[in-house]
BAMI-576232 format. One record per atom (N, C-alpha, C, O): residue number from 1; residue in one letter; atom name; x, y, z. Coordinates in steps of 0.02 Angstrom, whole numbers. Example, Ala and Ser with C-alpha at 12.3 -4.5 7.8 and 13.67 -1.06 7.14 Angstrom:
BEGIN
NODE  num  residu  atome       u       v       w
NODE    1       A      N     660    -284     390
NODE    1       A     CA     615    -225     390
NODE    1       A      C     660    -165     390
NODE    1       A      O     712    -166     423
NODE    2       S      N     642    -112     354
NODE    2       S     CA     684     -53     357
NODE    2       S      C     645       2     394
NODE    2       S      O     670      57     402
//
This chain:
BEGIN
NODE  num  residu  atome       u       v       w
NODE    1       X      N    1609    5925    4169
NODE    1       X     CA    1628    5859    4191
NODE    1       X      C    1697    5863    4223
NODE    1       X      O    1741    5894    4193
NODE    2       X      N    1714    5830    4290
NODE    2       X     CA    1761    5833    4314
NODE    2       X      C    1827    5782    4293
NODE    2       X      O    1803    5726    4285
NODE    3       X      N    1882    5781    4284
NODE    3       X     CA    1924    5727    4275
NODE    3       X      C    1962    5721    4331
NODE    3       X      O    1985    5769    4362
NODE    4       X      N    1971    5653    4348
NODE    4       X     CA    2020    5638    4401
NODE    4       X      C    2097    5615    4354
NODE    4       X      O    2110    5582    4303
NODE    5       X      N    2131    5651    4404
NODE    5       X     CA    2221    5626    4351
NODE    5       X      C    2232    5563    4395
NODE    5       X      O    2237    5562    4457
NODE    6       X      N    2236    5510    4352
NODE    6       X     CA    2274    5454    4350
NODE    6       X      C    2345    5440    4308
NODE    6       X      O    2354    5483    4265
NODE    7       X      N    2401    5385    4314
NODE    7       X     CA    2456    5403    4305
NODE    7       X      C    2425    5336    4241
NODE    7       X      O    2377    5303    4263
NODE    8       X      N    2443    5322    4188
NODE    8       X     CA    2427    5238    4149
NODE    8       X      C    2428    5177    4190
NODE    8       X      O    2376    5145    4196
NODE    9       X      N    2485    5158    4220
NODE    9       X     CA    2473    5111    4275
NODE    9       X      C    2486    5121    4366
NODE    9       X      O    2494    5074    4405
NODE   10       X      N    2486    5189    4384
NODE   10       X     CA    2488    5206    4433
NODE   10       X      C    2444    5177    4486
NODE   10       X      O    2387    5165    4465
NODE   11       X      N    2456    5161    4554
NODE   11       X     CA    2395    5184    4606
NODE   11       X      C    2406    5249    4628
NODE   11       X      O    2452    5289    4625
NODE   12       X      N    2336    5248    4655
NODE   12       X     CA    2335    5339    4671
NODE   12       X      C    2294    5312    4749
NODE   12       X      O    2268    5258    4762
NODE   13       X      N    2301    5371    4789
NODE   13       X     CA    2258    5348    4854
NODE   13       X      C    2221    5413    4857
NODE   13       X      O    2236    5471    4845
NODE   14       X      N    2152    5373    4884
NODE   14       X     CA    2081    5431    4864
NODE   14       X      C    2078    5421    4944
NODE   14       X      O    2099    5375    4980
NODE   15       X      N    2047    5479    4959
NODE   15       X     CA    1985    5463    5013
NODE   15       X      C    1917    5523    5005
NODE   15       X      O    1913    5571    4967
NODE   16       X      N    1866    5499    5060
NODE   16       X     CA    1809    5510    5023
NODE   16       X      C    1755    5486    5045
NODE   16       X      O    1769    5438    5082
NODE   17       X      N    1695    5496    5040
NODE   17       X     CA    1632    5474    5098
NODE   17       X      C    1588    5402    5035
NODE   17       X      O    1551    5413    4987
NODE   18       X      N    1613    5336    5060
NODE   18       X     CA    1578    5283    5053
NODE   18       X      C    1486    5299    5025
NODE   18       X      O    1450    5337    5057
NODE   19       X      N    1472    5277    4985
NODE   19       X     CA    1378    5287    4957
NODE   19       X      C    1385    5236    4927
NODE   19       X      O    1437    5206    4919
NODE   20       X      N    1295    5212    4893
NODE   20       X     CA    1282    5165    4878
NODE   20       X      C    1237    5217    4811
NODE   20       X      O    1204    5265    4832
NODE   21       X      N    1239    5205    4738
NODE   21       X     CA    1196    5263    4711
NODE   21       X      C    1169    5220    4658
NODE   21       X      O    1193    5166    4643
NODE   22       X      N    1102    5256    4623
NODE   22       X     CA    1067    5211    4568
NODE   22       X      C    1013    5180    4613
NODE   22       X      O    1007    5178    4674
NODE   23       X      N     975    5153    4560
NODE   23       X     CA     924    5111    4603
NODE   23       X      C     926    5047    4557
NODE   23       X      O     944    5046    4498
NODE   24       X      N     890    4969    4616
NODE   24       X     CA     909    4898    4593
NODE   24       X      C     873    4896    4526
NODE   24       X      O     813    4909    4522
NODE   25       X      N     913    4876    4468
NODE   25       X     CA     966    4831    4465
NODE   25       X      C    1031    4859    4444
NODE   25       X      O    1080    4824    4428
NODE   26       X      N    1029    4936    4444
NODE   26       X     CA    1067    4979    4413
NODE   26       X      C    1142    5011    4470
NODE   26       X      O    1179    5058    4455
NODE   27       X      N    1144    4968    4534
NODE   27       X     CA    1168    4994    4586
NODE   27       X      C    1233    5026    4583
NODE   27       X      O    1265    5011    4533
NODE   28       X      N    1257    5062    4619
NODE   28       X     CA    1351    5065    4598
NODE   28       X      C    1381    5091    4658
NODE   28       X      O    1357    5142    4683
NODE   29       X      N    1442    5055    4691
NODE   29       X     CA    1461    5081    4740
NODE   29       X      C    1505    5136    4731
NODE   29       X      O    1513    5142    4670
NODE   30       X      N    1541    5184    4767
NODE   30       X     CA    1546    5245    4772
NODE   30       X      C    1590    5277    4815
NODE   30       X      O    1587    5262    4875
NODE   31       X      N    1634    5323    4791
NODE   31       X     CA    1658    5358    4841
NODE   31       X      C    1682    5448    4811
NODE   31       X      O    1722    5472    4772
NODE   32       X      N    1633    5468    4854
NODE   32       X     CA    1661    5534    4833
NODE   32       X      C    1701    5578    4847
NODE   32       X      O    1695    5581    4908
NODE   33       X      N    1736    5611    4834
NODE   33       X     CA    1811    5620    4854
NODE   33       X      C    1793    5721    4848
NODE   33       X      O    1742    5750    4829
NODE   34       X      N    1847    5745    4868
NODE   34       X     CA    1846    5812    4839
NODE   34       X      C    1857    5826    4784
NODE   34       X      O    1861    5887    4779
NODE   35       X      N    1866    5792    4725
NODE   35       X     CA    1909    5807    4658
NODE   35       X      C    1835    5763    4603
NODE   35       X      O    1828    5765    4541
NODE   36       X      N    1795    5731    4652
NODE   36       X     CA    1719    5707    4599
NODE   36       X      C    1713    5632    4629
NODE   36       X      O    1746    5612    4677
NODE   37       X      N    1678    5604    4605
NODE   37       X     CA    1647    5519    4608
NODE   37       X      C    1650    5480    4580
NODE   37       X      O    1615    5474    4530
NODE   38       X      N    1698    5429    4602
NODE   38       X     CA    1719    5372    4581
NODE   38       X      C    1710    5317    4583
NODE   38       X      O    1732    5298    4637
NODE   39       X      N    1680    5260    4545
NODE   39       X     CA    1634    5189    4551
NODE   39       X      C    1703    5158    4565
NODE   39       X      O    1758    5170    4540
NODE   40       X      N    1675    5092    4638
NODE   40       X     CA    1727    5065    4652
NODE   40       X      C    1708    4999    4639
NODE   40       X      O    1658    4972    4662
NODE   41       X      N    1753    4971    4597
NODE   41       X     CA    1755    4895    4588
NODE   41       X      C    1819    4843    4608
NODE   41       X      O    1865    4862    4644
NODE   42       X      N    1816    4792    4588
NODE   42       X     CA    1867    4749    4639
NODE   42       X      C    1856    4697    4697
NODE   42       X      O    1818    4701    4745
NODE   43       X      N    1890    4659    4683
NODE   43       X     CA    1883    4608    4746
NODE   43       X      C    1854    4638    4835
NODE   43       X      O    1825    4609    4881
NODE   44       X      N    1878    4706    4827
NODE   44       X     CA    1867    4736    4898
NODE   44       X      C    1796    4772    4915
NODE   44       X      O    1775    4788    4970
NODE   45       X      N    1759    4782    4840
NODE   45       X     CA    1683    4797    4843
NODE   45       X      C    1656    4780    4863
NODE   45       X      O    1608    4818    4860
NODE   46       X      N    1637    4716    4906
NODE   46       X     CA    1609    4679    4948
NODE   46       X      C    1614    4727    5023
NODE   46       X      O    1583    4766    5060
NODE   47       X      N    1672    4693    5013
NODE   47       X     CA    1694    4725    5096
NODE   47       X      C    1689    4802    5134
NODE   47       X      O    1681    4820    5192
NODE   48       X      N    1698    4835    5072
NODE   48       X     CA    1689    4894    5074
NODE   48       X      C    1600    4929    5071
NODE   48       X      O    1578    4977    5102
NODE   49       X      N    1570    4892    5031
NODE   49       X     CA    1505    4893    5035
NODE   49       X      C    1446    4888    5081
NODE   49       X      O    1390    4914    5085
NODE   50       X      N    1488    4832    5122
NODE   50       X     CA    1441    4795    5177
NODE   50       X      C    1481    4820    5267
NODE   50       X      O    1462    4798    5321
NODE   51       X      N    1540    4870    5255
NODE   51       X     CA    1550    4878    5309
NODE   51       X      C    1579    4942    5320
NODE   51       X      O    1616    4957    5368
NODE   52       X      N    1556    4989    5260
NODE   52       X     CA    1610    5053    5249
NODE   52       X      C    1530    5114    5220
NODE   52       X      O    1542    5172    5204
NODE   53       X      N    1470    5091    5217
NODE   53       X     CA    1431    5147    5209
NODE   53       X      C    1418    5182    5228
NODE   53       X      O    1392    5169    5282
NODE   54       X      N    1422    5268    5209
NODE   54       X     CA    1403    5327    5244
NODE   54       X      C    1481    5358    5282
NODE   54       X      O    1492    5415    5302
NODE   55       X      N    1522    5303    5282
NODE   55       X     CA    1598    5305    5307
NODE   55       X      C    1645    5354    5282
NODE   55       X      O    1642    5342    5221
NODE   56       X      N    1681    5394    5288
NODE   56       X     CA    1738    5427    5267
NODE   56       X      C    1826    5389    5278
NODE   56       X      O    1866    5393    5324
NODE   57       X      N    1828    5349    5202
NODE   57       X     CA    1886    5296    5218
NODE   57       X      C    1923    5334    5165
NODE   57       X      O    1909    5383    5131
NODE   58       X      N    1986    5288    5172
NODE   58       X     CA    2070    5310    5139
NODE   58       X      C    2059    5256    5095
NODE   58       X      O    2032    5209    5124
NODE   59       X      N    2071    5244    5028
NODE   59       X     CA    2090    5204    4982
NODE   59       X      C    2126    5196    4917
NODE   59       X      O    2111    5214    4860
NODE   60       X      N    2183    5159    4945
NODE   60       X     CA    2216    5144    4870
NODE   60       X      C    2182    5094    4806
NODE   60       X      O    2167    5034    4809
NODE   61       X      N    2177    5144    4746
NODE   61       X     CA    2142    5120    4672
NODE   61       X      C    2183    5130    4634
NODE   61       X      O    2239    5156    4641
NODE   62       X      N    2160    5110    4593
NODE   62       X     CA    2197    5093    4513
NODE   62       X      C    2128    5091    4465
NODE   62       X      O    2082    5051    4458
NODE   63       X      N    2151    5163    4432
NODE   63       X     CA    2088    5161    4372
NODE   63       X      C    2102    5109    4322
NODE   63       X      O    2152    5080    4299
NODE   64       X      N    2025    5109    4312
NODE   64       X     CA    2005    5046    4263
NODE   64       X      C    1971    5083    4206
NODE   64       X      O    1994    5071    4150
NODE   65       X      N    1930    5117    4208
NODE   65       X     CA    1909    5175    4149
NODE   65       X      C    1895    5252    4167
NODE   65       X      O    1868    5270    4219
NODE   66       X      N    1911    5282    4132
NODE   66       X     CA    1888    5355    4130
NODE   66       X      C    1797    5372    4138
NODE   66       X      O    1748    5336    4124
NODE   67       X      N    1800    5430    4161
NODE   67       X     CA    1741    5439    4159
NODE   67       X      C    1704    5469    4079
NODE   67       X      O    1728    5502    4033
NODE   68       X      N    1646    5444    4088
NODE   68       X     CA    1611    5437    4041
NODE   68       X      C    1558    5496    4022
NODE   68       X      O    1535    5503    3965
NODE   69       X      N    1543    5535    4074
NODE   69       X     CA    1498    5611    4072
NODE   69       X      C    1467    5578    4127
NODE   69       X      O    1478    5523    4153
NODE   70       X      N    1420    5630    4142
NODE   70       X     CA    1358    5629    4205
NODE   70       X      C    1338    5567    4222
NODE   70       X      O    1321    5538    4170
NODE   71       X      N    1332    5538    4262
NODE   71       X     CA    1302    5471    4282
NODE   71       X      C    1353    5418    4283
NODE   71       X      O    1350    5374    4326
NODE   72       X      N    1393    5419    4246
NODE   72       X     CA    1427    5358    4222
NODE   72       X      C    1507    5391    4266
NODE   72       X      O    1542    5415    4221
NODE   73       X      N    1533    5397    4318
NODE   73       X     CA    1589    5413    4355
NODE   73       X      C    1662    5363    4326
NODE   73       X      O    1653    5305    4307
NODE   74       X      N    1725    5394    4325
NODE   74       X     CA    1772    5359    4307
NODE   74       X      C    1756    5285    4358
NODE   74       X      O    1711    5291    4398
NODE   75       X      N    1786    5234    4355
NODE   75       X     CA    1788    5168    4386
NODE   75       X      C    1850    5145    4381
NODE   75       X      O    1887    5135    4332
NODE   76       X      N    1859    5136    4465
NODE   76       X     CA    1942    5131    4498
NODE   76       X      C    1907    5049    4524
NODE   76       X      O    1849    5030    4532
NODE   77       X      N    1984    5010    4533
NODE   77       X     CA    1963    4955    4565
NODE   77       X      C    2010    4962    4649
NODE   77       X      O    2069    4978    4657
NODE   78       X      N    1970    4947    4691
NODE   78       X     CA    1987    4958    4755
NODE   78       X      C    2041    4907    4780
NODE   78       X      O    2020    4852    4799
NODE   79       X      N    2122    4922    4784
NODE   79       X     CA    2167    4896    4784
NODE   79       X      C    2201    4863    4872
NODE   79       X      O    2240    4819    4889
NODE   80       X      N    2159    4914    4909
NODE   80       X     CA    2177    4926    4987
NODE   80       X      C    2139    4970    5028
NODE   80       X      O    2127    5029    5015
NODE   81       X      N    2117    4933    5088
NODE   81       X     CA    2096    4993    5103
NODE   81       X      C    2143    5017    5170
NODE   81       X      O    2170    4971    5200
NODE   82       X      N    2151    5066    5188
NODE   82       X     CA    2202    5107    5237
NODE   82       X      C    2183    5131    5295
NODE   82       X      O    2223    5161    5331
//
């Protein structure tokens, strides 16, 4: 299992190729980075969802939980995108 270093209340800036993974009703948006895959949540999941798929974007996050093992990816909330 991979860990991404986060600081306790740090932002950190990821970048990383935009996906959509899971199937409905289980969906989760996504970005995978070189360092593993990170569920993106936040006011900016929308936006990022509906106009950033398959995309290779820059984004400042702020983790919200650690990752959990296989399937379940740490979850950052999407603070900016760059």
């Amino acid at each position: 299992m991979m860990t991404m270093m986060f600081g306790a209340c740090d932002d950190s800036i990821v970048q990383g190729r935009i996906s959509v993974r899971g199937n409905e009703p289980n969906t989760m948006l996504t970005i995978e980075t070189s360092h593993g895959v990170l569920e993106i949540t936040g006011p900016l999941k929308q936006q990022i969802w509906q106009n950033y798929q398959g995309q290779e974007i820059k984004i400042r996050v702020k983790l919200v939980r650690e990752a959990l093992g296989p399937g379940f990816p740490a979850r950052v909330e999407a603070l900016e995108i760059l």
